[in-house]
C-alpha positions in Angstrom: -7.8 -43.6 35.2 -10.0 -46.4 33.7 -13.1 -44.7 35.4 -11.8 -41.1 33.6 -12.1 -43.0 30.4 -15.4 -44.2 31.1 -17.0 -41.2 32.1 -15.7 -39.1 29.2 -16.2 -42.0 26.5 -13.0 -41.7 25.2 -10.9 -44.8 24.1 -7.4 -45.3 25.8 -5.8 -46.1 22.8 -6.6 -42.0 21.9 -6.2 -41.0 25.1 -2.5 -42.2 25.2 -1.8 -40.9 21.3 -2.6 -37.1 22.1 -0.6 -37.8 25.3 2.2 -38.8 23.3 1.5 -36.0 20.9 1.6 -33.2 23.6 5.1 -34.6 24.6 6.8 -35.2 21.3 8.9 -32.0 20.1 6.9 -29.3 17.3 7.9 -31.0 14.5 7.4 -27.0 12.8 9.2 -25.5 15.4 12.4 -24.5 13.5 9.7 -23.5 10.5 7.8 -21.3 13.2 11.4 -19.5 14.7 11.8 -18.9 10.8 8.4 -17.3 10.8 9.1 -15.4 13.5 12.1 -13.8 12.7 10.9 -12.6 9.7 7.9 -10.8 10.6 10.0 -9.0 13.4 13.0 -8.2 11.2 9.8 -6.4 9.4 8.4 -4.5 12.4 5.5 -6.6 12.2 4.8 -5.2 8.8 4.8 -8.4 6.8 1.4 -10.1 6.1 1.5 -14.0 4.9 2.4 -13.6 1.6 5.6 -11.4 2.5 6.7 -13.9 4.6 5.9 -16.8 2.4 8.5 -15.0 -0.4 11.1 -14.2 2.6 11.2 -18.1 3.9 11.3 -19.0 -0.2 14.7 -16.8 -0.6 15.9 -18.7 2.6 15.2 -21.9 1.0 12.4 -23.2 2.4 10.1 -25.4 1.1 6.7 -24.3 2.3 3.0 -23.7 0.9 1.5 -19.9 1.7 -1.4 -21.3 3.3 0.7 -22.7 6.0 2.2 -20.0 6.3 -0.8 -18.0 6.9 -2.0 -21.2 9.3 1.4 -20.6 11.4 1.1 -16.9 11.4 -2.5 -17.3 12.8 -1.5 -20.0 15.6 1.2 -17.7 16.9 -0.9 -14.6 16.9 1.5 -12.8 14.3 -0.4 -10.0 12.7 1.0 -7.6 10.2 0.2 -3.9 10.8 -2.0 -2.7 8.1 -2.1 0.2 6.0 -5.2 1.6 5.6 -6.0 4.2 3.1 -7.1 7.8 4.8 -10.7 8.0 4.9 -12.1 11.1 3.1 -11.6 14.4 5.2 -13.9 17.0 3.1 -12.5 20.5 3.8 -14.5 22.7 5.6 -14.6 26.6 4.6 -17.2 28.8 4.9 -20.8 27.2 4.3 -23.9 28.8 3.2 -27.2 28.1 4.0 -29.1 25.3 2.7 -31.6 26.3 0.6 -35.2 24.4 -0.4 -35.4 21.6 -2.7 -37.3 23.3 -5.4 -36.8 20.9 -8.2 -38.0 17.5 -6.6 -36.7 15.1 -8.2 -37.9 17.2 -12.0 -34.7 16.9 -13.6 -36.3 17.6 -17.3 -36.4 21.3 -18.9 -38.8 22.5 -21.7 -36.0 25.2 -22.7 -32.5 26.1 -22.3 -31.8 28.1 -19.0 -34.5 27.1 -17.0 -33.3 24.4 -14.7 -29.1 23.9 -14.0 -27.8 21.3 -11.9 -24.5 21.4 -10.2 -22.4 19.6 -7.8 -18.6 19.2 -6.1 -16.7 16.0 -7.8 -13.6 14.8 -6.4 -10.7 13.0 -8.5 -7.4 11.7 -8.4 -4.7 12.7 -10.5 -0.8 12.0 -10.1 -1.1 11.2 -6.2 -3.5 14.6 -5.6 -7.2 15.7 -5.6 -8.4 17.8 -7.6 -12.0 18.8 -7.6 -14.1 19.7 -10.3 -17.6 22.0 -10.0 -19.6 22.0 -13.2 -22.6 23.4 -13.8 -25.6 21.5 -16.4 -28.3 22.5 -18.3 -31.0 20.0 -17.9 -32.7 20.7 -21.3 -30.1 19.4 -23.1 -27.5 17.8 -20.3 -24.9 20.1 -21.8 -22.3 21.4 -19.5 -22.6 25.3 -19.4 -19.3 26.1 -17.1 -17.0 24.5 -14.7 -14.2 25.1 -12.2 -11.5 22.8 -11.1 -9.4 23.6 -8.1 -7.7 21.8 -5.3 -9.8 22.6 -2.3 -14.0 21.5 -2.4 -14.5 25.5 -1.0 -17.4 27.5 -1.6 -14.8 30.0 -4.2 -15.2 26.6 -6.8 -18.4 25.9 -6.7 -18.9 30.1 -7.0 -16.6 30.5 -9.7 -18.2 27.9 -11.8 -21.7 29.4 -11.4 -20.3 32.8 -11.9 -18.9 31.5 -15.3 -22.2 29.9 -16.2 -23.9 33.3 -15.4 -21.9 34.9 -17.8 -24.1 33.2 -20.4 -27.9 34.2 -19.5 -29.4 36.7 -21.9 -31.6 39.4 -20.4 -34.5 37.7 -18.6 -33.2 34.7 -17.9 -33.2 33.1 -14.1 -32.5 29.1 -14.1 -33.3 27.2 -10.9 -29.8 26.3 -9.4 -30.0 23.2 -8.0 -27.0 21.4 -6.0 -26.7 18.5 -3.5 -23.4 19.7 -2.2 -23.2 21.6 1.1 -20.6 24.2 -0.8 -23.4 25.9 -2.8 -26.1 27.0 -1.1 -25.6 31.1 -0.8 -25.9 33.8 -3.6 -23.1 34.8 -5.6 -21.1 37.8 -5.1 
């Protein structure tokens, strides 16, 4: 063993402590049962901090950061929620027309150039959508459409309204990034 000790440098005196230390009882292992309970009493649904306030109301005396250090030695982790990612909904699509305003969003005049596009927002635990339509002369919103589906009826019914306005003569450029607007309105 003296030759062992040689070879990999190490001092008996350390050799014996970790020795010791491997043979000695967990000194957290009632702490780690405690743990362990918890976050399967939860399903595994429990992160740290949950189990930290759960070993609290048991009367333990114990810092979160251990907590999370004991969760992370005995491979405990919580299932986590993650939000939905954004599904857009699909109807009919039109066809994608050129970009005929490059990048020129200023107007000499009213009714030459509109903008428009599909926003999405959140409102009482729903989405709701909102289509306006803008005059870049003056940034002023002509028309707009709210609805609870991104379809191509929104974005329609908003350029239909702002239609409504034109005087005799008058074609504005329609320009919009979304994938909704794109064919002529009916």
């Amino acid at each position: 063993m003296e030759v062992l000790l040689d070879v990999a440098e190490l001092p008996r005196s350390t050799f014996f402590y970790h020795q010791a230390r491997l043979l000695s009882p967990d000194p957290q292992a009632e702490l780690k049962a405690a743990v362990t309970g918890i976050f399967e009493k939860s399903h595994a649904r429990y992160g740290h901090r949950r189990v930290h306030i759960a070993l609290v109301k048991q009367g333990w005396t114990v810092a979160k950061k251990t907590v999370l250090k004991l969760m992370r030695s005995l491979r405990l982790v919580c299932k986590v929620r993650r939000k939905k990612r954004y599904n857009s909904y699909r109807s009919e699509q039109g066809i994608v027309a050129p970009n005929l305003l490059k990048r020129q969003f200023e107007a000499d005049a009213p009714n030459q150039k509109w903008v428009t596009d599909v926003t999405e927002f959140s409102v009482d635990d729903r989405k709701l959508y909102l289509s306006p339509v803008m005059d870049l002369y003056d940034r002023q919103i002509i028309s707009y459409a709210i609805g609870t589906s991104p379809n191509l009826e929104l974005a329609n019914s908003s350029l239909r309204g702002a239609l409504a306005t034109l005087e005799e003569g008058q074609k504005p450029l329609v320009h919009s990034d979304s994938e909704t607007v794109g064919t002529g309105i009916p």
